[in-house]
PyMOL commands that place a pseudoatom at each C-alpha (Angstrom):
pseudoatom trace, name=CA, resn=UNK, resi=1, chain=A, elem=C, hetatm=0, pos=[0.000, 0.000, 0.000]
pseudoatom trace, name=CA, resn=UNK, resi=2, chain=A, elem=C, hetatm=0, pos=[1.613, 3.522, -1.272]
pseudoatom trace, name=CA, resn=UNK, resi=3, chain=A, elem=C, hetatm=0, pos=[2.071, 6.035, 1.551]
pseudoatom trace, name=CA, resn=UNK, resi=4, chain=A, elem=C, hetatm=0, pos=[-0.376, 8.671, 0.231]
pseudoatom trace, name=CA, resn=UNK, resi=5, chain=A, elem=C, hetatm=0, pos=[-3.480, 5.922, 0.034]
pseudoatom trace, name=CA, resn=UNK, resi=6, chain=A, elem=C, hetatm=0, pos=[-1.956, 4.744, 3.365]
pseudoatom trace, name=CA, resn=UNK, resi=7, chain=A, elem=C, hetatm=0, pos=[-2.934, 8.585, 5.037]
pseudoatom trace, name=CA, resn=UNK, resi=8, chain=A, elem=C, hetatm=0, pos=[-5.681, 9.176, 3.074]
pseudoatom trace, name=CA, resn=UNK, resi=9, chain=A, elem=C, hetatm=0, pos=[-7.828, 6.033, 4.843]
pseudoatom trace, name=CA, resn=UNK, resi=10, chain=A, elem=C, hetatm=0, pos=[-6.152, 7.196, 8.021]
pseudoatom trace, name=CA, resn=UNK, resi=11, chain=A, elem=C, hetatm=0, pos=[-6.879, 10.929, 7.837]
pseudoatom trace, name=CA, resn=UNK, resi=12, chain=A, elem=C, hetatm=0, pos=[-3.318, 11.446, 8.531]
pseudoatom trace, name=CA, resn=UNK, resi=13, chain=A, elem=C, hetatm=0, pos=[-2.956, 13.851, 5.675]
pseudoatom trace, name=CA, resn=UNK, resi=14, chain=A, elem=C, hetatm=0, pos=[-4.158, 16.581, 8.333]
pseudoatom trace, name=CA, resn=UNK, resi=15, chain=A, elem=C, hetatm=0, pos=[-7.192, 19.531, 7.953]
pseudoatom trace, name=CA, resn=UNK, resi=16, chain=A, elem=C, hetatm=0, pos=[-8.518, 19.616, 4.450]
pseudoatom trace, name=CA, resn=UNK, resi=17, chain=A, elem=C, hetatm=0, pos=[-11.031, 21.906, 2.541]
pseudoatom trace, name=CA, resn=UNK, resi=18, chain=A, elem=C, hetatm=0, pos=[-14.434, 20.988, 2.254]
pseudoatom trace, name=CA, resn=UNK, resi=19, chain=A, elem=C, hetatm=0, pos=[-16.025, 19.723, -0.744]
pseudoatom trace, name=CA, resn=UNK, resi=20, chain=A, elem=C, hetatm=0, pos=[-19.046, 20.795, -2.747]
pseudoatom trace, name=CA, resn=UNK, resi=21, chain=A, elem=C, hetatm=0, pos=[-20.962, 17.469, -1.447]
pseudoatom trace, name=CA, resn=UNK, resi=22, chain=A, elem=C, hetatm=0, pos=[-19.813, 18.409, 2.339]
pseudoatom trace, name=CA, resn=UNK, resi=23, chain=A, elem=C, hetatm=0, pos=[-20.286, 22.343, 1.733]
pseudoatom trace, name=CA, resn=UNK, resi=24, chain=A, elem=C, hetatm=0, pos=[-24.114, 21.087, 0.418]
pseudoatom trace, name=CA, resn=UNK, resi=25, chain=A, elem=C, hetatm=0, pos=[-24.449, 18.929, 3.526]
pseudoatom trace, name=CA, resn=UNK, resi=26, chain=A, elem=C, hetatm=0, pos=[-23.338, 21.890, 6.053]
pseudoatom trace, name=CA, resn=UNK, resi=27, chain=A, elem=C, hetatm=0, pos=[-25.577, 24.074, 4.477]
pseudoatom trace, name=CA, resn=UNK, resi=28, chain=A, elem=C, hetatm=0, pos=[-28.767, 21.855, 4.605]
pseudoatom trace, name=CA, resn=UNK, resi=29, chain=A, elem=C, hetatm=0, pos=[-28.085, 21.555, 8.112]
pseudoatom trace, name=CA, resn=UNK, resi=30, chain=A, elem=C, hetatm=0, pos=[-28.031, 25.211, 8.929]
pseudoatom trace, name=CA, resn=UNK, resi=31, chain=A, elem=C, hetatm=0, pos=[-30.996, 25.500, 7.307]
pseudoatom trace, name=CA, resn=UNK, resi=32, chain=A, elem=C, hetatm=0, pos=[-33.088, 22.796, 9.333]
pseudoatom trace, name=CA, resn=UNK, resi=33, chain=A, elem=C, hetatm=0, pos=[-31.295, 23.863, 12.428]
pseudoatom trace, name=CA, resn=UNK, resi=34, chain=A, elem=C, hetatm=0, pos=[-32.297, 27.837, 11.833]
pseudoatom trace, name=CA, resn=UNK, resi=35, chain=A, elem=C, hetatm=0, pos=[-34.727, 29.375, 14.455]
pseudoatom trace, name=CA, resn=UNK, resi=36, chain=A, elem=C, hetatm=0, pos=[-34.012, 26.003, 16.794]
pseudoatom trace, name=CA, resn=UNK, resi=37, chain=A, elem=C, hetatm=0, pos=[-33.776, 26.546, 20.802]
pseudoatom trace, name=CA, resn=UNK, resi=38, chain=A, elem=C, hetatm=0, pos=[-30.858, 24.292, 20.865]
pseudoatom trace, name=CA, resn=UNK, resi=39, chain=A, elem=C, hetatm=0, pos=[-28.660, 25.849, 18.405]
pseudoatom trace, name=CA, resn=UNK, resi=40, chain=A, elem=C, hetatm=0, pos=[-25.226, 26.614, 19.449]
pseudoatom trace, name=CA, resn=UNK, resi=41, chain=A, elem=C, hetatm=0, pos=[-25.780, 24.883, 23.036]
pseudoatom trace, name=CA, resn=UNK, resi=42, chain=A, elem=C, hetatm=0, pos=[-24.413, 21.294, 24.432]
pseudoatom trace, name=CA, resn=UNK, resi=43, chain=A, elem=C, hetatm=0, pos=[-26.363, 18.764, 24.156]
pseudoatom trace, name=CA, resn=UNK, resi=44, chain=A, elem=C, hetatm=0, pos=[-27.108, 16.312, 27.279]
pseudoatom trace, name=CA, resn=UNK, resi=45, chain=A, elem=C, hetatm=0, pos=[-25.308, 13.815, 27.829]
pseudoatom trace, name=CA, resn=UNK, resi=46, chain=A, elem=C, hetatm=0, pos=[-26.404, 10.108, 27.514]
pseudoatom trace, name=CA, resn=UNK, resi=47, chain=A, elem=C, hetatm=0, pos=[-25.129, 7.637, 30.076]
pseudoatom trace, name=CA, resn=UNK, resi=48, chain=A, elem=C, hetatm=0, pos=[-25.238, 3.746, 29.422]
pseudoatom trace, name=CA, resn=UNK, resi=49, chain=A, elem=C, hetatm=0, pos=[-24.794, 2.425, 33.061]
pseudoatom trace, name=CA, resn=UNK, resi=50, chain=A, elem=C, hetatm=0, pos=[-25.272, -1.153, 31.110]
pseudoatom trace, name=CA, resn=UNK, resi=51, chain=A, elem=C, hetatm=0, pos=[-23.043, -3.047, 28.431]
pseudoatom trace, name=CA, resn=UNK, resi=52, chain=A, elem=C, hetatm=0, pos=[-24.972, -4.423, 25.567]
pseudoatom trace, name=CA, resn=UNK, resi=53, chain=A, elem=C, hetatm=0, pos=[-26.094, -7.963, 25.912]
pseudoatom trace, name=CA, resn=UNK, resi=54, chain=A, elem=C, hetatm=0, pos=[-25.477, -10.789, 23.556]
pseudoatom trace, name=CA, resn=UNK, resi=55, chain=A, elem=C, hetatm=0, pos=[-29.581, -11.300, 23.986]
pseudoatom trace, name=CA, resn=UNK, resi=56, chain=A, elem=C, hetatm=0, pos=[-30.378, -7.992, 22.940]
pseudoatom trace, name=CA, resn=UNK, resi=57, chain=A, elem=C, hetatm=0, pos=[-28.456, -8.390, 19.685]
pseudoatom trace, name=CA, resn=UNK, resi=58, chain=A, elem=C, hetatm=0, pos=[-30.119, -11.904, 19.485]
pseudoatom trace, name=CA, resn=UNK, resi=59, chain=A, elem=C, hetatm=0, pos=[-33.282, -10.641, 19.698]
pseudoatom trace, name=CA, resn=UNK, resi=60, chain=A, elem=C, hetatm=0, pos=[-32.606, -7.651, 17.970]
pseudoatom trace, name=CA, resn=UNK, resi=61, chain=A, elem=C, hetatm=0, pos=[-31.944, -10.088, 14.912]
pseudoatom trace, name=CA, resn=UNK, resi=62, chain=A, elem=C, hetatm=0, pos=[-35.340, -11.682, 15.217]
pseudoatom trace, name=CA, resn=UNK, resi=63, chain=A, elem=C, hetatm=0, pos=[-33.980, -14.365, 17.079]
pseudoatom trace, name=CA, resn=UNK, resi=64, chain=A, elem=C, hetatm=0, pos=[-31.155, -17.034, 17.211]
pseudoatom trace, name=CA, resn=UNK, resi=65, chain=A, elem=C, hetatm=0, pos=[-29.522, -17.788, 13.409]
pseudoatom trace, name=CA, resn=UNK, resi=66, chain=A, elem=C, hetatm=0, pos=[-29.917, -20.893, 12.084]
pseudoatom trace, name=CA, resn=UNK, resi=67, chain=A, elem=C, hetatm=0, pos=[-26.131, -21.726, 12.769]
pseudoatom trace, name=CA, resn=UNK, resi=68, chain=A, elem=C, hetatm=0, pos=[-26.250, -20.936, 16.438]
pseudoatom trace, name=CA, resn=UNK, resi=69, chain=A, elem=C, hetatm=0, pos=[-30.037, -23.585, 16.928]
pseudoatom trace, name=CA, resn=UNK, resi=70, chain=A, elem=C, hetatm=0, pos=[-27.188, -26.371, 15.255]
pseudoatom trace, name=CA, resn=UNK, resi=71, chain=A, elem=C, hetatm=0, pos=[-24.516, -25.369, 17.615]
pseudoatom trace, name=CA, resn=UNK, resi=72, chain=A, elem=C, hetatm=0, pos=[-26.901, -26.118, 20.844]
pseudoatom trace, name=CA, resn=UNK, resi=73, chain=A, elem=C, hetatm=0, pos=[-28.120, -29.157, 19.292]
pseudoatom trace, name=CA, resn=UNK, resi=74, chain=A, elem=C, hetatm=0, pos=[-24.305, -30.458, 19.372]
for i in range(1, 74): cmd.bond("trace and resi %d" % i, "trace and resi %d" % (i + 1))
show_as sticks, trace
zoom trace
């Protein structure tokens, strides 16, 4: 891998211009945030007191996969 692709995935190649497509983005988001009460302040923050659960992402899935009903069954 070449050095330049290298710090381009890495974002090593340090503070860049914006584009047109990020310049459109940043724009459309002025414009929904204009006139809003929470403009320019922090938002609150969100604590997670808990670690995610391999059940959650179980049943997140819609249930166990096929592999892991075979895997009990052994």
């Amino acid at each position: 891998m070449e050095r330049k692709e290298r710090e381009w995935i890495l974002g090593e190649g340090g503070i860049r211009d914006e584009n047109p497509i990020e310049r459109r983005r940043r724009l459309a988001v002025d414009r929904d945030l204009e006139g809003s009460p929470h403009r320019g302040k922090p938002l609150r923050r969100r604590y997670r007191n808990a670690a995610p659960s391999v059940d959650g992402y179980v049943a997140s899935l819609g249930g166990p996969l096929p592999y892991m009903v075979r895997l009990r069954e052994i």
